[in-house]
N, C-alpha and C positions, 0 to 999 in steps of 0.2 A: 217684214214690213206689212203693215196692214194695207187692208181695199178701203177705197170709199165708196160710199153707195153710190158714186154718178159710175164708178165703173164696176159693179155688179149690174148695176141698170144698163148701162153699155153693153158689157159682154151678154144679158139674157138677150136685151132687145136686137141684138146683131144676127142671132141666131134665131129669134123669134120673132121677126118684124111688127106684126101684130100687138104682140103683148103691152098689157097697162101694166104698169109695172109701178110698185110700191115700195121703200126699203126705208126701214127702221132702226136706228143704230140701239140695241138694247141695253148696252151696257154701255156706252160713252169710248169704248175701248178699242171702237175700229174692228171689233174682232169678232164682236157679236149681232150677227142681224136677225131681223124677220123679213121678210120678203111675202107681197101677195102679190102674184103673177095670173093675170084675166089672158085667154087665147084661146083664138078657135081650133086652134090646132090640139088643144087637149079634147075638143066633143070628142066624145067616145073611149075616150081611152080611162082608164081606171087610175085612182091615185096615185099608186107606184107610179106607174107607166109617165105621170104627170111631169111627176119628181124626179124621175130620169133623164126627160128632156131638160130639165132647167139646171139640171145637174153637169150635163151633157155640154149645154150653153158655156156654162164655168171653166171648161178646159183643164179640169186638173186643179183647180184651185181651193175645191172644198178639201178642209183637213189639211192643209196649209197654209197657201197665205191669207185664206177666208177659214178663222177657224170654227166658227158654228153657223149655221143660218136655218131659221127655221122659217120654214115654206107652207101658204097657204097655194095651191091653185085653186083653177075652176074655168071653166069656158064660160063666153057671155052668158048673161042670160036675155 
C-alpha cells in the first residue's frame, strides 16, 4: 500500500516540528516522491547527517511502503 504525501509530511513534521516541508508525487504512483525539508535542527550538521534525520522521522518506511523519495534539506536561511 502506498503513502500519501499529507502522511509523509505528517510523519517528518511529528518528528521534526519545525520543518517546512514540501512533497511531490514524481511519478503519479504513490510510490515515488521528492521531498524538501527546511529545519533548524539541520544547522550544522552535514548532508548525510540531514538525511538521516528525516529518514529516522519515516519509521521504517523508506524501501517499503515509501518506495523511493528523493530528499532535498537545508536549515533556514
Amino acid at each position: 500500500m502506498a503513502m500519501s504525501p499529507a502522511e509523509i509530511e505528517a510523519l517528518i513534521k511529528a518528528s521534526i516540528p519545525d520543518a517546512q516541508v514540501t512533497i511531490e508525487d514524481l511519478a503519479g504512483d504513490g510510490d515515488h516522491y521528492a521531498a524538501t525539508v527546511i529545519s533548524e535542527a539541520f544547522r550544522g550538521k552535514s548532508r548525510v547527517q540531514q538525511h538521516q534525520i528525516v529518514y529516522a522521522a519515516l519509521q521504517g518506511r523508506m524501501g517499503g511502503v515509501l518506495h523511493a523519495l528523493a530528499l532535498q534539506t537545508s536549515a533556514p536561511t
